[in-house]
N, C-alpha and C positions, 0 to 999 in steps of 0.2 A: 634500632631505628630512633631517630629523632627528627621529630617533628618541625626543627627548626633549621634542620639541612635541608638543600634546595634538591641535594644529590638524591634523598632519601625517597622525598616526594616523589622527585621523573620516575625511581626505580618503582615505585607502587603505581604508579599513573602506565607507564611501562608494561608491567607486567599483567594487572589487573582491567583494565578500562578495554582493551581486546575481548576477554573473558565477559565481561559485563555486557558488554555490547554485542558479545552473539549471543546470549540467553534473551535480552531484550528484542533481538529480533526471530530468535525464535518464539516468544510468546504471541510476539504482534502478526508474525506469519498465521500462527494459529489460531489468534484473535479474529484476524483477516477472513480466514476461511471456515468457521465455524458455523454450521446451520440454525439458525433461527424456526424455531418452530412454529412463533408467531406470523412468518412473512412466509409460508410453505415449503419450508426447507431451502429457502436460499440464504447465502450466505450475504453477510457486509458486504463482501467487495464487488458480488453478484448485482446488490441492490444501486449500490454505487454505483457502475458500469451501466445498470438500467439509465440510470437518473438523466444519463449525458444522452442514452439513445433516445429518449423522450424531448429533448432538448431541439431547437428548428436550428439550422443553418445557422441564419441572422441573430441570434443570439450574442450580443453583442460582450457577456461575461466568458463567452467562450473563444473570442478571436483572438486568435495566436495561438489557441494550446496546443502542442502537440499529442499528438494519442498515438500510443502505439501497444497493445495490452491485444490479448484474445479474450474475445467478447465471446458471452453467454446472448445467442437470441434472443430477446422475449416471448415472440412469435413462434420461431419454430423449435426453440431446445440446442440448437445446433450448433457445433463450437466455430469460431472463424476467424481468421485475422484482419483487423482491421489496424490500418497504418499511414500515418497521415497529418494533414494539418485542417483544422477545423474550421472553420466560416471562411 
């Protein structure tokens, strides 16, 4: 290996940056979903997904987003899909 070949580099960028990139996203998946014991056992991405159903229509940081994720209730626990475009 040298460090000063272009070929050498692609071949470790190649090989490795795949490899790195699904550990990083398997952490973050599990980051994601992990229960918080301070917020009652709900997870980040639970709390997140709260944050936008608390959110009005008019909300004008939210027009154009699309959503399209299965939401956690707040109200009644119950899983469901919601899919769409927001304001």
């Amino acid at each position: 290996m040298d460090v000063n070949k272009v070929e050498d580099i692609y071949a470790l960028h190649f090989v490795f940056v795949p490899i790195i990139q699904h550990h990083l996203n398997t952490f973050r998946n599990g980051w994601a979903h992990h229960k918080l014991r301070t917020e009652n056992s709900r997870t980040p991405t639970q709390l997140w997904i709260q944050g936008f159903s608390c959110v009005g229509e008019d909300d004008e940081a939210l027009t154009g987003l699309e959503v399209c994720w299965y939401l956690m209730s707040c109200n009644e626990g119950v899983e469901h899909k919601f899919s769409g475009l927001v304001g």
